[in-house]
C-alpha positions in Angstrom: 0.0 0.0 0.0 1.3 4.2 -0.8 1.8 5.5 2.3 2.3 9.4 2.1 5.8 10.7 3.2 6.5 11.6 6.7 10.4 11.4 6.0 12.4 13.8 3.9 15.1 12.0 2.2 18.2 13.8 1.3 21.9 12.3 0.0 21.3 8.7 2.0 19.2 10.3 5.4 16.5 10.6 6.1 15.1 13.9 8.1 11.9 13.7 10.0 8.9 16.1 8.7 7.4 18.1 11.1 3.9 17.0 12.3 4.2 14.4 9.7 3.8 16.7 6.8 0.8 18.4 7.8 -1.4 20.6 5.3 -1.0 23.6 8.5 3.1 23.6 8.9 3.6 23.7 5.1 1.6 26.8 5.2 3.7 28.1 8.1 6.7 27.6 5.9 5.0 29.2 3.3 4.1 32.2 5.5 8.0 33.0 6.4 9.0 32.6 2.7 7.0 35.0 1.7 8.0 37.5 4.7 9.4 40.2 2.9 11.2 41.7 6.3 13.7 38.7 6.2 16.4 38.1 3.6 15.7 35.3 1.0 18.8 33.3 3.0 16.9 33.9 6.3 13.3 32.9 4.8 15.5 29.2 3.2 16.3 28.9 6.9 13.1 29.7 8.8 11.3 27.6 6.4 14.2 25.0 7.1 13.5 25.0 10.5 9.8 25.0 10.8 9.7 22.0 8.0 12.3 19.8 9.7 11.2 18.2 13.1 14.7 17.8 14.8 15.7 21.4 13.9 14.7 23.8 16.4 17.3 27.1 15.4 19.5 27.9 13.7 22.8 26.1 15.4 20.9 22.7 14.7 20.2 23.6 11.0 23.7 24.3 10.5 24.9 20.8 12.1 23.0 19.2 9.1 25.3 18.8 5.9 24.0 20.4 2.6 21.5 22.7 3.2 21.0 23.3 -0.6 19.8 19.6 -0.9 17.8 19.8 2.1 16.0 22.6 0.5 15.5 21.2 -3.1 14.1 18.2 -0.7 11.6 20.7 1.1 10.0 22.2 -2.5 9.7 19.2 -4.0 7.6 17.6 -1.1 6.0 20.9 -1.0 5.5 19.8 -5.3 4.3 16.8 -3.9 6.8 14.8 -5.0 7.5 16.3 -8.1 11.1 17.3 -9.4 10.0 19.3 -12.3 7.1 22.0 -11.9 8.4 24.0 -15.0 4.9 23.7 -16.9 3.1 24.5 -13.3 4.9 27.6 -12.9 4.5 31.0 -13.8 5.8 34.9 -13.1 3.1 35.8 -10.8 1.5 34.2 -7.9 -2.6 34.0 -7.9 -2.5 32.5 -4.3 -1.8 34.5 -1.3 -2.3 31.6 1.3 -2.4 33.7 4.0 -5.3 36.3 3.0 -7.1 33.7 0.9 -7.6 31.1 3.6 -11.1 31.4 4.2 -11.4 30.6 0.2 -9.2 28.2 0.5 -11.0 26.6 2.9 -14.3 26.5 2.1 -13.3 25.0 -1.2 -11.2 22.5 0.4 -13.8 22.1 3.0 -16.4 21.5 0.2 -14.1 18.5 -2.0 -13.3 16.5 1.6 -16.5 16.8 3.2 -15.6 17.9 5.8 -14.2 21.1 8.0 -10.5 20.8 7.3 -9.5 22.9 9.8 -10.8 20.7 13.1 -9.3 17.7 11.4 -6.3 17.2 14.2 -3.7 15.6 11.3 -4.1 16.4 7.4 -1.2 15.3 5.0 0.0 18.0 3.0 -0.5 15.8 -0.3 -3.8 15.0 0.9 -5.0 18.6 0.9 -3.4 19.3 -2.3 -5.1 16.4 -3.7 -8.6 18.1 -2.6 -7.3 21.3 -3.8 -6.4 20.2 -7.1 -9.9 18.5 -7.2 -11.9 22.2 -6.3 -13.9 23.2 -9.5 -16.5 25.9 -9.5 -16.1 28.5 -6.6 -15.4 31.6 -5.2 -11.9 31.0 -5.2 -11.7 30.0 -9.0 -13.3 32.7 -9.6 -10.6 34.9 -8.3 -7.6 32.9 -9.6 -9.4 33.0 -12.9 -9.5 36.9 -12.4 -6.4 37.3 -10.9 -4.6 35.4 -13.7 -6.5 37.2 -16.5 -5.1 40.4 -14.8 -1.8 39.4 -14.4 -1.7 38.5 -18.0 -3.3 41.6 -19.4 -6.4 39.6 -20.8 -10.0 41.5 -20.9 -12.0 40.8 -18.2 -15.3 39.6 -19.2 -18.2 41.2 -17.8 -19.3 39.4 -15.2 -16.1 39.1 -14.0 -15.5 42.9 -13.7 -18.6 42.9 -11.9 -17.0 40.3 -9.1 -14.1 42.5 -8.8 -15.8 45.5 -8.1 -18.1 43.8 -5.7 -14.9 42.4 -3.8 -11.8 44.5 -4.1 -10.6 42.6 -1.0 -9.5 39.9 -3.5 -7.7 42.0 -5.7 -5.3 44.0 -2.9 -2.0 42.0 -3.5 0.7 42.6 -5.1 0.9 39.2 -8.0 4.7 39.4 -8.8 6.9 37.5 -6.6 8.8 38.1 -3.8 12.1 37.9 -6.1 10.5 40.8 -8.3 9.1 43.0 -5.6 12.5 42.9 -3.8 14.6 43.6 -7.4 11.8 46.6 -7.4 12.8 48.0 -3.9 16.2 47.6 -4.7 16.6 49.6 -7.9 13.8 52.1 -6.7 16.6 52.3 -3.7 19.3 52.8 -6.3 17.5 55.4 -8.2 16.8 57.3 -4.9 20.4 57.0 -3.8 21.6 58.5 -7.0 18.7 60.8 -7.8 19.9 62.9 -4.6 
């Protein structure tokens, strides 16, 4: 029988997940990757430390050899598995996990059957695999929207209508946290050299 992964295995070890992988501490780790106060090396660690059960700061993260591999390891259990997400990427992101929870999980909620959230254990792959399955609903709605702006495509009617009627959806910033930092930093540059 497939049992999910509760193990990270990395270069012949094998790390312990966190809470076994739940759908709750992948989000944490998503949380501090996108925290734009921290450097991109500090969000790698945080993330590091939240996903990896025996690592508790920063001293035991640096015990572990190859922390590059250890990473790659992370985001493709985050990919559930997958090496190569090349033709599931794009530019933008149409997901802010953290303002679009209550989307997320209502639509989540309605695929399982059930109220994610007071489920004490819920496999990361398991939630993506009800997230994956979520077809008409609010929160399509406005990642259809979302990626129609992002693209520069013409909004259909309706659609415009929905964004008008909830321009809490809209509020983020789509590029990601690469590009918004490159922004800041040249905006910086042009200040410093504008003066």
């Amino acid at each position: 029988m497939y049992s999910l992964p509760t193990l990270l295995s990395v270069n012949n070890h094998e790390y312990p997940i966190r809470e076994k992988g739940d759908f709750r501490m992948v989000l944490d780790c998503f949380e501090v990757l996108e925290d734009e106060t921290l450097t991109k090396e500090e969000r790698v660690y945080a993330a590091l430390i939240i996903f990896l059960e025996d690592v508790n700061s920063l001293e035991d993260l640096f015990k572990l050899d190859d922390l590059p591999s250890l990473y790659k390891g992370m985001v493709r259990f985050f990919n559930c598995g997958q090496d190569d997400t090349s033709g599931m990427r794009s530019n933008f992101k149409l997901i802010d996990w953290e303002q679009d929870a209550p989307m997320v999980c209502s639509a989540v909620n309605n695929v399982a059957g059930t109220e994610i959230r007071a489920l004490e254990y819920l496999h990361w792959w398991t939630f993506m695999g009800y997230y994956m399955a979520i077809g008409r609903s609010a929160l399509s709605t406005v990642v259809g929207i979302r990626y129609k702006m992002a693209t520069h495509k013409k909004l259909e009617k309706y659609e415009k209508q929905f964004k008008s009627e909830n321009p809490q959806y809209f509020n983020f910033d789509v590029r990601s946290v690469e590009e918004r930092e490159l922004d800041r930093q040249i905006r910086e540059l042009w200040e410093a050299n504008s003066k």
